[in-house]
N, CA, C and O of each residue as an XYZ file, in Angstrom:
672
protein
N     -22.485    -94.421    -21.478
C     -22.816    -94.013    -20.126
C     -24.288    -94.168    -19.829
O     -24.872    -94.009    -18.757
N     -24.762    -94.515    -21.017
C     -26.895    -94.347    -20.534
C     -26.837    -95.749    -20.515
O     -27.974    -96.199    -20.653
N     -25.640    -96.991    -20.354
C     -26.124    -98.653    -20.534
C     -26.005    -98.622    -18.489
O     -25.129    -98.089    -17.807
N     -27.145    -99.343    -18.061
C     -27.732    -99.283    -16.905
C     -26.442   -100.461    -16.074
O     -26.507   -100.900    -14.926
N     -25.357   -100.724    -17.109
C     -24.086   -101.535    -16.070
C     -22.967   -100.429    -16.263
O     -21.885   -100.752    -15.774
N     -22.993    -99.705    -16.621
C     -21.756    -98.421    -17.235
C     -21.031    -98.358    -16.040
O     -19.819    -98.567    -16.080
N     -21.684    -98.057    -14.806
C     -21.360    -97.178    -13.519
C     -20.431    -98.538    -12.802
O     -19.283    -98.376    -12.388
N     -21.101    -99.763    -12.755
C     -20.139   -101.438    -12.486
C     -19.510   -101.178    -13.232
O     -18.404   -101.308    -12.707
N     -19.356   -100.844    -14.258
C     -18.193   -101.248    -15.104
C     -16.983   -100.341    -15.054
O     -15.873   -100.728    -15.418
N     -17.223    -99.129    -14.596
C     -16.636    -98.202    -15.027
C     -15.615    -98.460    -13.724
O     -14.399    -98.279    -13.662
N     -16.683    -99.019    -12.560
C     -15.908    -99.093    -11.022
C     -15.046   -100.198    -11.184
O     -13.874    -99.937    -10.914
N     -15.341   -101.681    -11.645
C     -14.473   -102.499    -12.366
C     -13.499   -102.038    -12.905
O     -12.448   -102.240    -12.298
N     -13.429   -101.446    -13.894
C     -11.962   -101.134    -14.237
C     -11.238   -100.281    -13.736
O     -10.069   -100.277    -14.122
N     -11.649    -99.297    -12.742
C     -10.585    -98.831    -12.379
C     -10.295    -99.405    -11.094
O     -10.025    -98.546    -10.254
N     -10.258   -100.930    -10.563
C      -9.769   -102.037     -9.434
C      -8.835   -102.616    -10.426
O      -7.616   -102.493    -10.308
N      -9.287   -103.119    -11.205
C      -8.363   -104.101    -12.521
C      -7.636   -103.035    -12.727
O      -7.051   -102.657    -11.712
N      -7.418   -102.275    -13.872
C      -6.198   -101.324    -13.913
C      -6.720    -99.904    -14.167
O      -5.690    -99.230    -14.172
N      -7.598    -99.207    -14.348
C      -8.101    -98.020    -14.224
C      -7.627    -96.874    -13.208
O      -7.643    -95.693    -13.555
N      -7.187    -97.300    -11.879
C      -6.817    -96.744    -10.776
C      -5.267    -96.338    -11.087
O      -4.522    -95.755    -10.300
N      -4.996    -96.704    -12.196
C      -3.791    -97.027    -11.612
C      -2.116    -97.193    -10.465
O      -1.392    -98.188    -10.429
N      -1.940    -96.023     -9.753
C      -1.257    -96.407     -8.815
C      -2.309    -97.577     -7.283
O      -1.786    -98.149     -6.327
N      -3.538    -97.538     -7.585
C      -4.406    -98.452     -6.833
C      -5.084    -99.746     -7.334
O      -5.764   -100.485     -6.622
N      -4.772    -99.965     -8.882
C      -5.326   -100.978     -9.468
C      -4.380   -102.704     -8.968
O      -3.216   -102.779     -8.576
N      -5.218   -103.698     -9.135
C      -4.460   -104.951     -9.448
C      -3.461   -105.204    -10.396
O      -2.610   -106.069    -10.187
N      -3.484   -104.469    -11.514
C      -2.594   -104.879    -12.717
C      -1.273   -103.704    -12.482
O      -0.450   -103.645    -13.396
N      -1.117   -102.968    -11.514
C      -0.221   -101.599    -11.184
C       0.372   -102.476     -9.820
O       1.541   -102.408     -9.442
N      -0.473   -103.138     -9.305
C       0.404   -103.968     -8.170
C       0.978   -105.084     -8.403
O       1.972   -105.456     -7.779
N       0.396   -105.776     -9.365
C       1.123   -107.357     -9.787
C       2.190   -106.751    -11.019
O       3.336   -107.196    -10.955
N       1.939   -105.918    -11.961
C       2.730   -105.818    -12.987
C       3.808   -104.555    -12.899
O       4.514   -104.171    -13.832
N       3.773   -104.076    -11.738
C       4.774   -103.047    -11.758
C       5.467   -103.015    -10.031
O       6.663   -102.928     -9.753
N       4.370   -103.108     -9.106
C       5.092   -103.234     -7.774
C       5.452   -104.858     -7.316
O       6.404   -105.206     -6.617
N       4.786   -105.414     -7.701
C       5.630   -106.706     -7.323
C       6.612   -107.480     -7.894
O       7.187   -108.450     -7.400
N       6.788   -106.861     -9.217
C       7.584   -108.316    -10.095
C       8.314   -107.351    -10.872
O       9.270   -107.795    -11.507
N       7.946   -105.559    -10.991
C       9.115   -104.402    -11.694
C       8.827   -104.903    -12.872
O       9.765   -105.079    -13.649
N       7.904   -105.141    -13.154
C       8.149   -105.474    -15.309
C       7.678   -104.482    -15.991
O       7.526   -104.451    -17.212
N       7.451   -103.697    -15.267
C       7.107   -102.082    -16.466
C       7.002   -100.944    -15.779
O       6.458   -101.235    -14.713
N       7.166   -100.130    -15.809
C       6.716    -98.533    -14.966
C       5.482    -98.259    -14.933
O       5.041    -97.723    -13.916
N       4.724    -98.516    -15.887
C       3.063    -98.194    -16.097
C       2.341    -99.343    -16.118
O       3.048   -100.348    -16.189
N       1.123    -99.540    -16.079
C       0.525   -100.498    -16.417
C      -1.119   -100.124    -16.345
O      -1.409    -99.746    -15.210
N      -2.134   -100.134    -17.163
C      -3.013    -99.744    -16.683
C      -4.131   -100.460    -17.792
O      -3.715   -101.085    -18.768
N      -5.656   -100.276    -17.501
C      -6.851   -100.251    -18.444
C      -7.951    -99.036    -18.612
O      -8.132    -97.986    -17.994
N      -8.452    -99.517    -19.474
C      -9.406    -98.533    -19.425
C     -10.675    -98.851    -20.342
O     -10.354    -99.402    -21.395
N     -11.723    -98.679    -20.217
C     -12.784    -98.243    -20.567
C     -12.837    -97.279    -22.242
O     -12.682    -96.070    -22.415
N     -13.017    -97.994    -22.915
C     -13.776    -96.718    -24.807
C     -14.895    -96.552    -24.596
O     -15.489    -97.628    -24.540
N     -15.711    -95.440    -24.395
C     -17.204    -95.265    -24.365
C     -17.199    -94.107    -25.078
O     -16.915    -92.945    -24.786
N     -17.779    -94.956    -26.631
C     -17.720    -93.804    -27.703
C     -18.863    -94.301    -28.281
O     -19.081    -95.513    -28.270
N     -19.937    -93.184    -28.996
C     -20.657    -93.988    -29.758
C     -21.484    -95.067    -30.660
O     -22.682    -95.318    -30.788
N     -20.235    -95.607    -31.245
C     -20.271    -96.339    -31.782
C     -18.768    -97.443    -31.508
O     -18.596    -98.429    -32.225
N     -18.194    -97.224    -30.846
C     -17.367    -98.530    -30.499
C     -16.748    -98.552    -29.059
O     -15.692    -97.981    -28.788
N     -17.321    -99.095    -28.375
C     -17.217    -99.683    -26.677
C     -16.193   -101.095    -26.811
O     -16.285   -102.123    -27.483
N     -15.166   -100.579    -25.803
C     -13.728   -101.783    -25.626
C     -13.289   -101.096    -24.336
O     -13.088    -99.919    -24.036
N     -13.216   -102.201    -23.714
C     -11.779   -102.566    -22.463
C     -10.681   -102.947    -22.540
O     -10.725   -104.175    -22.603
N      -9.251   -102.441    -22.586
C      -7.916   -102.715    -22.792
C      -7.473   -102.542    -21.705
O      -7.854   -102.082    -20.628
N      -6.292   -103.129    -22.278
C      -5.151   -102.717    -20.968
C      -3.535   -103.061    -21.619
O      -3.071   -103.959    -22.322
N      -3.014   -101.882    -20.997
C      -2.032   -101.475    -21.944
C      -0.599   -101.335    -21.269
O      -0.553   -100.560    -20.314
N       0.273   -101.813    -21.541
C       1.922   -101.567    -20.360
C       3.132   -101.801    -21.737
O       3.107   -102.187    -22.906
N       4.013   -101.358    -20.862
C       4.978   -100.974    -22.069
C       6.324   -101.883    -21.148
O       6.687   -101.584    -20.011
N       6.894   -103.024    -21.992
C       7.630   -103.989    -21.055
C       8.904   -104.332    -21.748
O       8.838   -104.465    -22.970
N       9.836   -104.465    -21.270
C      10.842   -105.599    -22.326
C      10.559   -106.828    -23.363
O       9.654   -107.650    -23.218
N      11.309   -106.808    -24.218
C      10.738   -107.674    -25.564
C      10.614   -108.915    -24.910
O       9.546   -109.525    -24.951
N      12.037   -109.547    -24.043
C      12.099   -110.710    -23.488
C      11.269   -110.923    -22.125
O      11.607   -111.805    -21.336
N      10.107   -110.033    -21.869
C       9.456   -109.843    -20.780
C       7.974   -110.097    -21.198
O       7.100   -110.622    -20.507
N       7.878   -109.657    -22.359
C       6.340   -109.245    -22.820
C       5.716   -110.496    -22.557
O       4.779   -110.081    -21.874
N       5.617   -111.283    -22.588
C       4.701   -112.766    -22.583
C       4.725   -113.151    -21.221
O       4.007   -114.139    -21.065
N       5.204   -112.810    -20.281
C       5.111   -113.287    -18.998
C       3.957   -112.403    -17.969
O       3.790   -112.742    -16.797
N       4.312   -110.140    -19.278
C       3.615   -109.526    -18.431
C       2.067   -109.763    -19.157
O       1.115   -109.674    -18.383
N       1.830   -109.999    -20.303
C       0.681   -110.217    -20.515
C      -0.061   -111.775    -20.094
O      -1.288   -111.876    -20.101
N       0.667   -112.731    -19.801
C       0.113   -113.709    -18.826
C      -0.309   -113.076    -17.516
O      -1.218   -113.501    -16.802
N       0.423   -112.045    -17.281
C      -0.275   -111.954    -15.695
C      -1.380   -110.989    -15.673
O      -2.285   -111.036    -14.840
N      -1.261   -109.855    -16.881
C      -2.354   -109.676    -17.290
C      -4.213   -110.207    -17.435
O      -5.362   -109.841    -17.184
N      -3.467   -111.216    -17.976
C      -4.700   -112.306    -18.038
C      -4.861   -113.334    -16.930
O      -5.740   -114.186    -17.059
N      -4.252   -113.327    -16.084
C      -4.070   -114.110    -15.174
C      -5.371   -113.082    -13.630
O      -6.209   -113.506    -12.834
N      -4.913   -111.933    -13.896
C      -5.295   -110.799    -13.370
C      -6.872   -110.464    -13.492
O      -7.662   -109.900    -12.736
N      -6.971   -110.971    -14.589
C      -9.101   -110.718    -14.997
C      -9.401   -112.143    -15.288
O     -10.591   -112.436    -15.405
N      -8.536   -113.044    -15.420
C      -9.426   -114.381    -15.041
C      -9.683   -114.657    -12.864
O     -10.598   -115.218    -12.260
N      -8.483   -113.999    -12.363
C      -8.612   -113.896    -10.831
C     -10.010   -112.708    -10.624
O     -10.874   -113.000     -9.797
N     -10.126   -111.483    -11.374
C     -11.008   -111.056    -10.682
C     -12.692   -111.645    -10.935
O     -13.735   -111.447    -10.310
N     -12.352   -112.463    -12.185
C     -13.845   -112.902    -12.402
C     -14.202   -113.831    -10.994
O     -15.038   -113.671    -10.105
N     -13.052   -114.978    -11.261
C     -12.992   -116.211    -10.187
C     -13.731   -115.806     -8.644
O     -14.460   -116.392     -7.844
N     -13.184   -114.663     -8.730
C     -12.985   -114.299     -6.989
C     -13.655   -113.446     -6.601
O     -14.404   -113.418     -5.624
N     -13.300   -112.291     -7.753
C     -14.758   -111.208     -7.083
C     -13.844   -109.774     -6.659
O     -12.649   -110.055     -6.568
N     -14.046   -108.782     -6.473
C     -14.062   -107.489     -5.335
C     -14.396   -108.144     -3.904
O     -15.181   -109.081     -3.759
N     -13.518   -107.366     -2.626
C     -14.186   -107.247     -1.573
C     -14.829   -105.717     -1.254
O     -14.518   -104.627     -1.735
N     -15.667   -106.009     -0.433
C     -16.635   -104.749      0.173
C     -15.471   -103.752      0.607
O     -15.810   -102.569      0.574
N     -14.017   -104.035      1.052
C     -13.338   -102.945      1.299
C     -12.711   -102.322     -0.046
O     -12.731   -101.131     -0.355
N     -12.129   -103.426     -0.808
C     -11.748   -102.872     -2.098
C     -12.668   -101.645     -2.971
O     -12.399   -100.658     -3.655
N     -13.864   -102.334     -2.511
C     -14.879   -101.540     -3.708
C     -14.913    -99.711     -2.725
O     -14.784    -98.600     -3.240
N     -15.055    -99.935     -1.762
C     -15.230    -98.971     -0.535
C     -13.821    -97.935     -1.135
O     -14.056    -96.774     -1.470
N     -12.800    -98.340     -1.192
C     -11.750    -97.792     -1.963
C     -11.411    -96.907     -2.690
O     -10.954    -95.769     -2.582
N     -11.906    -98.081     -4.020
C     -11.925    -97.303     -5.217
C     -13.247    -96.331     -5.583
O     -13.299    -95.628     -6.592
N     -14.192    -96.418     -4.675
C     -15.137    -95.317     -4.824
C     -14.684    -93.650     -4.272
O     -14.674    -92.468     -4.616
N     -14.284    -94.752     -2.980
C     -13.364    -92.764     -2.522
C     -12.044    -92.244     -3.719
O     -11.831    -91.089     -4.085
N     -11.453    -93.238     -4.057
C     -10.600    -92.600     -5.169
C     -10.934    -92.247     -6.329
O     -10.319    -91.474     -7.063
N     -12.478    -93.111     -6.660
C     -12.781    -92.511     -8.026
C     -13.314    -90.611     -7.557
O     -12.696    -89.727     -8.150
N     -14.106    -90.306     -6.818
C     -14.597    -89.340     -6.145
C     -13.985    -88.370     -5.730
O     -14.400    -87.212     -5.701
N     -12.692    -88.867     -5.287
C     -12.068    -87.429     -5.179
C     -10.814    -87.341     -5.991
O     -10.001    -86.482     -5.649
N     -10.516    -88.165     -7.101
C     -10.025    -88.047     -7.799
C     -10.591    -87.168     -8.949
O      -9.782    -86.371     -9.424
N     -11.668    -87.175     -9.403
C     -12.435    -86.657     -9.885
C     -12.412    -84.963    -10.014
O     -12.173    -84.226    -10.971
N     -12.836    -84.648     -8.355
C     -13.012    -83.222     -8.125
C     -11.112    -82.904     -8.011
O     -10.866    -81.733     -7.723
N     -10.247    -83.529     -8.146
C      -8.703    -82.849     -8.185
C      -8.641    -82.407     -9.764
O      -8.106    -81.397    -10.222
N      -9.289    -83.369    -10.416
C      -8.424    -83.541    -12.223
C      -9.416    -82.692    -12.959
O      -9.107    -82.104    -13.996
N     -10.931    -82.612    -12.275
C     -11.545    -81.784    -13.267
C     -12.405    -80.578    -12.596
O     -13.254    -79.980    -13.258
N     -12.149    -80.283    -11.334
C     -12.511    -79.128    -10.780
C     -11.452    -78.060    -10.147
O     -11.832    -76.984     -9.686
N     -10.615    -78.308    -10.162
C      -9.041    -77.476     -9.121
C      -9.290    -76.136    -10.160
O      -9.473    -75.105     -9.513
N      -9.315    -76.024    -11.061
C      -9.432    -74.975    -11.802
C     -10.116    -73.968    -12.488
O     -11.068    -73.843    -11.717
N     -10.337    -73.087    -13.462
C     -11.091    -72.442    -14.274
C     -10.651    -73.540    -15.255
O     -11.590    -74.313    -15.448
N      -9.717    -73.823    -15.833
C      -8.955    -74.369    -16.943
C      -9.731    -75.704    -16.981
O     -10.399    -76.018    -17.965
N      -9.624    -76.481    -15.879
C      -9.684    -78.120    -15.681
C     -11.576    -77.969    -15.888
O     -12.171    -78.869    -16.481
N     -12.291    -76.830    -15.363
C     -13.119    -76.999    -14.874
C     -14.318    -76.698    -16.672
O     -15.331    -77.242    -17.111
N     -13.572    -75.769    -17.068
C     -14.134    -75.518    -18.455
C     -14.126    -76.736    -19.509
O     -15.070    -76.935    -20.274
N     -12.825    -77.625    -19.468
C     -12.746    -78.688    -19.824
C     -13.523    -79.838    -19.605
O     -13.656    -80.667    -20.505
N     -13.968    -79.955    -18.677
C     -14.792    -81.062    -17.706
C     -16.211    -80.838    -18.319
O     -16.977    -81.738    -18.665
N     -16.465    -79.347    -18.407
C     -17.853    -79.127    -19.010
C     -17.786    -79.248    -20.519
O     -18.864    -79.621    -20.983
N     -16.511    -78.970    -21.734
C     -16.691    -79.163    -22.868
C     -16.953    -80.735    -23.053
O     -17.454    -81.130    -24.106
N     -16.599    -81.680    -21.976
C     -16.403    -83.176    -22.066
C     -17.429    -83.069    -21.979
O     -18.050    -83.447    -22.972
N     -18.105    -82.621    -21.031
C     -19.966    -83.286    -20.632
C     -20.434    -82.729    -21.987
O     -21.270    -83.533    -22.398
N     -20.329    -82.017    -22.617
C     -21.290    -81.523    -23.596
C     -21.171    -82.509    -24.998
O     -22.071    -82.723    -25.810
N     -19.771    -83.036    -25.015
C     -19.595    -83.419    -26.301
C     -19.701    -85.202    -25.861
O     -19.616    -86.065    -26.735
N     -19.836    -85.432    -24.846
C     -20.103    -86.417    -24.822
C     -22.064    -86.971    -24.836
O     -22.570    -87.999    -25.288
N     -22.732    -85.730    -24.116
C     -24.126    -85.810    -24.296
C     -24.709    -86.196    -23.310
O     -25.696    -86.931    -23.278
N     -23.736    -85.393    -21.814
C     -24.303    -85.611    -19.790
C     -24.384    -84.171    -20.439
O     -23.911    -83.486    -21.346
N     -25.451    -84.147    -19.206
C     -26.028    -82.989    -18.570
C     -25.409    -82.066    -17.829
O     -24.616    -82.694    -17.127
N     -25.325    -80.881    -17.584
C     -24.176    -79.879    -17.192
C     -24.554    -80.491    -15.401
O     -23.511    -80.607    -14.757
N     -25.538    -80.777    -14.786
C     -25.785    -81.341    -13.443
C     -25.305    -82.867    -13.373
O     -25.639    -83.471    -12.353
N     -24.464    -83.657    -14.458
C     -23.641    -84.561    -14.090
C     -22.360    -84.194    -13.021
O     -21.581    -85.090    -12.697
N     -22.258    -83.279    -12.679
C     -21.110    -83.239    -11.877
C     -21.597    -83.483    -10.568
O     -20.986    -84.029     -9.649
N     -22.962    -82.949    -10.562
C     -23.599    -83.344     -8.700
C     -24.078    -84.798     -8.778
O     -24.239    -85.370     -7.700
N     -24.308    -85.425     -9.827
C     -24.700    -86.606     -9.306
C     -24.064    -87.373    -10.113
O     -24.620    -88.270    -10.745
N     -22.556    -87.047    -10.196
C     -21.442    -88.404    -10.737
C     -21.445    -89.303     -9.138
O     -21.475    -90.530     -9.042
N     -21.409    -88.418     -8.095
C     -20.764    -89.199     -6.829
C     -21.784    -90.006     -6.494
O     -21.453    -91.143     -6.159
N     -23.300    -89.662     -6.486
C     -24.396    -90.718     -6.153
C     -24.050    -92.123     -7.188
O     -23.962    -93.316     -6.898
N     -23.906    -91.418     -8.467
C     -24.050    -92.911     -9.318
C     -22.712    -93.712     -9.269
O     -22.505    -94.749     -9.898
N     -21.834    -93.090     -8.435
C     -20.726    -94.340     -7.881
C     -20.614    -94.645     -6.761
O     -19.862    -95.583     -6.495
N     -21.309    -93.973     -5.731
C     -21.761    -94.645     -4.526
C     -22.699    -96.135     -4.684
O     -22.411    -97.160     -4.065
N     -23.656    -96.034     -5.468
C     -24.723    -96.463     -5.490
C     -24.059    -98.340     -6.286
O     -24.574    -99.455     -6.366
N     -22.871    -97.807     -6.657
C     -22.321    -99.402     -7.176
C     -22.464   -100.416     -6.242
O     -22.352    -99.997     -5.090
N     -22.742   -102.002     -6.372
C     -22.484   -102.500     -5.143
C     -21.263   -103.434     -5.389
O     -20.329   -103.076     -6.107
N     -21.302   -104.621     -4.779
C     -20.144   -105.180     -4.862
C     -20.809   -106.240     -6.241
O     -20.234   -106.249     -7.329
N     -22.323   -107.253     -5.927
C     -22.244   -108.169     -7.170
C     -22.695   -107.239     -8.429
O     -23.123   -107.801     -9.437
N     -22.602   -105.828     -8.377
C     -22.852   -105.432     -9.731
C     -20.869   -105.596    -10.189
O     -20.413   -106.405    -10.998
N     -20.241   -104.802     -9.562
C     -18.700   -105.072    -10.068
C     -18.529   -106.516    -10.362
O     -17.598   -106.815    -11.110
N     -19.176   -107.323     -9.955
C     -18.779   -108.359    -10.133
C     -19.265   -109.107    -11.087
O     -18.600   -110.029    -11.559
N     -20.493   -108.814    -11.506
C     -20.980   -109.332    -12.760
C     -20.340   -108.504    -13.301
O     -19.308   -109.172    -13.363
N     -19.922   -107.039    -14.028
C     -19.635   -106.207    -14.287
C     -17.925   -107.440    -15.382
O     -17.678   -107.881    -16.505
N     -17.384   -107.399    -14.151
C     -16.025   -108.606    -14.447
C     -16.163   -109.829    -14.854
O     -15.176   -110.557    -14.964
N     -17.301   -110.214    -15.118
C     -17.614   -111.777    -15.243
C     -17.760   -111.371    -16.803
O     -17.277   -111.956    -17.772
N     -18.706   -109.995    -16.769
C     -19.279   -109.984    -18.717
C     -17.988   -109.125    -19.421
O     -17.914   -109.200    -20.648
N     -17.096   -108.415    -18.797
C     -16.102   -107.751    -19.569
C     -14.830   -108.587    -19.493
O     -14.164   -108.645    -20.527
N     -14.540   -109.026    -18.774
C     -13.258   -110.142    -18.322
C     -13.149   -111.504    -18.888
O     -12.106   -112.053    -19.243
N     -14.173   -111.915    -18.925
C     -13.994   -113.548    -19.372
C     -14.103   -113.767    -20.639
O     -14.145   -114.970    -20.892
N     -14.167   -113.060    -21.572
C     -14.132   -112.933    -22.576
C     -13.038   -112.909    -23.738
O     -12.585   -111.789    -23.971
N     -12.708   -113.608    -24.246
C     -11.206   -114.038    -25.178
C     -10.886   -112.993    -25.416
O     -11.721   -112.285    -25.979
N      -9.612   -112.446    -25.119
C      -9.284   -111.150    -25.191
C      -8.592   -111.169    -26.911
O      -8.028   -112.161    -27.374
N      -8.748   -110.128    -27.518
C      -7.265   -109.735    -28.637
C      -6.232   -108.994    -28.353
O      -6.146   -107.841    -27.931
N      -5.361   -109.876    -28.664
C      -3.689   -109.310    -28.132
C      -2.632   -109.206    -29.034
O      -2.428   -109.953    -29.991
N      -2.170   -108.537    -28.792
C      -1.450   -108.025    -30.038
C       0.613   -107.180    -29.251
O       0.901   -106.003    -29.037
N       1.133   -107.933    -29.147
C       2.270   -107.606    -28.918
C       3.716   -107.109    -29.650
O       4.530   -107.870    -30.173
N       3.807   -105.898    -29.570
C       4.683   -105.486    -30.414
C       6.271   -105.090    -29.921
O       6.622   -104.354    -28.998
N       6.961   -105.740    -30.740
C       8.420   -105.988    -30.368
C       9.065   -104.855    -30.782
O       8.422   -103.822    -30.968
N      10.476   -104.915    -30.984
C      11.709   -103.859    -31.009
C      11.869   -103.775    -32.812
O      12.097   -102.746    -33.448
N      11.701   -104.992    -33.307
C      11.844   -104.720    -34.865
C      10.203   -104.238    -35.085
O       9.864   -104.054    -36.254
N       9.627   -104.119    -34.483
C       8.048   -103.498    -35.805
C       7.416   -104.908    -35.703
O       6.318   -104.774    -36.243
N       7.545   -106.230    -35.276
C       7.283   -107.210    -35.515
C       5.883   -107.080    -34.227
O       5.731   -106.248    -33.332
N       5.026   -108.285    -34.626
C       4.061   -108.351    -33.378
C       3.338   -109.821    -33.508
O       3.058   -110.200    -34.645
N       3.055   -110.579    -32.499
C       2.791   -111.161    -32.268
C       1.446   -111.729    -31.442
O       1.497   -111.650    -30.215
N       0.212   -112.315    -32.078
C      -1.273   -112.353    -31.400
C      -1.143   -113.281    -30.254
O      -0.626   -114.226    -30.849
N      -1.233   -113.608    -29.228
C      -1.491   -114.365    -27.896
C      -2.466   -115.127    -28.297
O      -3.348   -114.609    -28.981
N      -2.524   -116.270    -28.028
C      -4.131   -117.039    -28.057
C      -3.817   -117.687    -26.756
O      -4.644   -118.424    -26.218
């Protein structure tokens, strides 16, 4: 969270599949074509090991078509980009998604603060999470997708016997 593209990136993935009932990979891989119930990505921002996945749970005789569109999905957003409304979007959903999942409560809200602590934000990250995702623009998401997206992904598909299979 202290790398000065975190906040692009973080807005990047949840357009690609982070959002999920609002992401690209939740509309191509589950509302348009029904190949899985879920579909989503996400962001590892851990100490020592930072990764972007994306993860759906599909039929055996399905799996290779949904992970083509997968990839089909972050080679389109590099190509093409965010629009200014998309990004406009997912900022209001990251934002008030936010204050539903980790403020509605005493419970949610104590939690939210053991996260900030053990992750190593400041207990005043909660007033200025919304500036530092306002403040995204559109060619930061977009470089954002050019340096996390285009990049040879590892894939790893696992079937009904235990068996799995790497994509190249």
């Amino acid at each position: 969270r202290h790398d000065p593209d975190f906040y692009a990136a973080y807005v990047m993935n949840h357009i690609f599949g982070g959002g999920t009932f609002s992401s690209r990979l939740y509309s191509e891989v589950r509302e348009k074509r029904g190949l899985a119930y879920g579909v989503s990505s996400a962001l590892v921002d851990q100490e020592y090991s930072r990764a972007l996945f994306a993860q759906t749970a599909t039929r055996a005789d399905r799996a290779g078509e949904t992970i083509k569109i997968v990839l089909d999905e972050a080679a389109k957003m590099v190509r093409d980009g965010v629009s200014e409304n998309e990004l406009a979007a997912a900022k209001r959903n990251i934002i008030g998604g936010y204050a539903i999942s980790n403020l509605s409560s005493s419970r949610s809200i104590a939690r939210a603060l053991n996260e900030l602590q053990v992750i190593g934000l400041p207990r005043d990250y909660i007033l200025k999470r919304e500036d530092y995702i306002n403040a995204v623009t559109v060619d930061e998401v977009n470089a954002a997708a050019k340096k996390l997206l285009s990049v040879r992904p590892a894939i790893m598909a696992l079937g009904p016997d235990g068996a799995f299979a790497a994509v190249k």
